[in-house]
N, C-alpha and C positions, 0 to 999 in steps of 0.2 A: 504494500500500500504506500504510493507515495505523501510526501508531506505536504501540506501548502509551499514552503518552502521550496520543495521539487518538485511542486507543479509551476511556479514561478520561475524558475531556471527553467525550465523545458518552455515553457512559454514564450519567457523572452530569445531565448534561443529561435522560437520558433516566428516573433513577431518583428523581432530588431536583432536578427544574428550579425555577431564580432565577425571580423577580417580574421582572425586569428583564436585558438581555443581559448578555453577560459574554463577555468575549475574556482569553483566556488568552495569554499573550508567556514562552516562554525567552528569558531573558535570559544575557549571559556572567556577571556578577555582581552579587550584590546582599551588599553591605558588613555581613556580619553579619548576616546571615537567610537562608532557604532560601526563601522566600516571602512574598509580601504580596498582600493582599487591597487594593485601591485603589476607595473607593465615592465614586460621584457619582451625578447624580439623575437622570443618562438611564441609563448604564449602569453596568458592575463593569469594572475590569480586575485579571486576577491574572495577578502577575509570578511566573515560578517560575526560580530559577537553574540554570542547568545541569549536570545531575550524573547520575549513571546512570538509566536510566529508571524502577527500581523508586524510587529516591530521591524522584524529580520528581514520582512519583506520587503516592506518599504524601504529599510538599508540598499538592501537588495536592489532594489530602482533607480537607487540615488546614483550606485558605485557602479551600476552597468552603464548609467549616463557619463560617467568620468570614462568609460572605457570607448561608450560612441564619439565622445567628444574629443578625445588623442584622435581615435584614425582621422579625424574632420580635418580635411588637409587646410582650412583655414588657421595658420598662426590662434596661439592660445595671446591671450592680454596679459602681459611680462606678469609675472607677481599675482595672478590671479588665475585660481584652479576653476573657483565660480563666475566665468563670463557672460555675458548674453548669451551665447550659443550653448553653452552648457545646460542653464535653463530652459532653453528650448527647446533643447533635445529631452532632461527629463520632465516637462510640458507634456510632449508629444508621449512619451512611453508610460507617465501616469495617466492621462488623457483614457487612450484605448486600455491600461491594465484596468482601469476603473469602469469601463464601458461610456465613457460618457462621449 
């Protein structure tokens, strides 16, 4: 039986798939963050802490948008991971994960 959590990776997999894999790890904690997006040049990993599953989820949203937003061959804003387009990109993937 999958988790919410693994229904949300499968989904986003299947509604906004990465250029490149991505494995997903709960982790027990990460020291002042709910999530991290980890990029290297074979793959992604995203750490997500553990916390209720609607919680994890949403982490979940946030850090696969940090991961749409690298391949987004438009320059990132020096000093800023949260730019306009990074918003807009997770816009778009809360957007339809919500139905709305």
């Amino acid at each position: 039986m999958r988790t919410p959590l693994r229904r949300t990776v499968v989904w986003l997999r299947r509604h906004f798939p990465a250029k490149k894999p991505v494995m997903v790890r709960v982790c027990k904690s990460l020291p002042g963050m709910h999530g991290v997006c980890l990029l290297h040049e074979e793959r992604a990993i995203i750490k997500i802490c553990k916390a209720t599953e609607q919680m994890m989820a949403e982490t979940l949203l946030e850090e696969w948008a940090h991961l749409l937003r690298d391949e987004c061959p438009i320059p990132h804003v020096e000093g800023d991971e949260h730019d306009a387009l990074f918003w807009a990109i997770l816009a778009a993937i809360t957007k339809e994960y919500r139905g709305e």
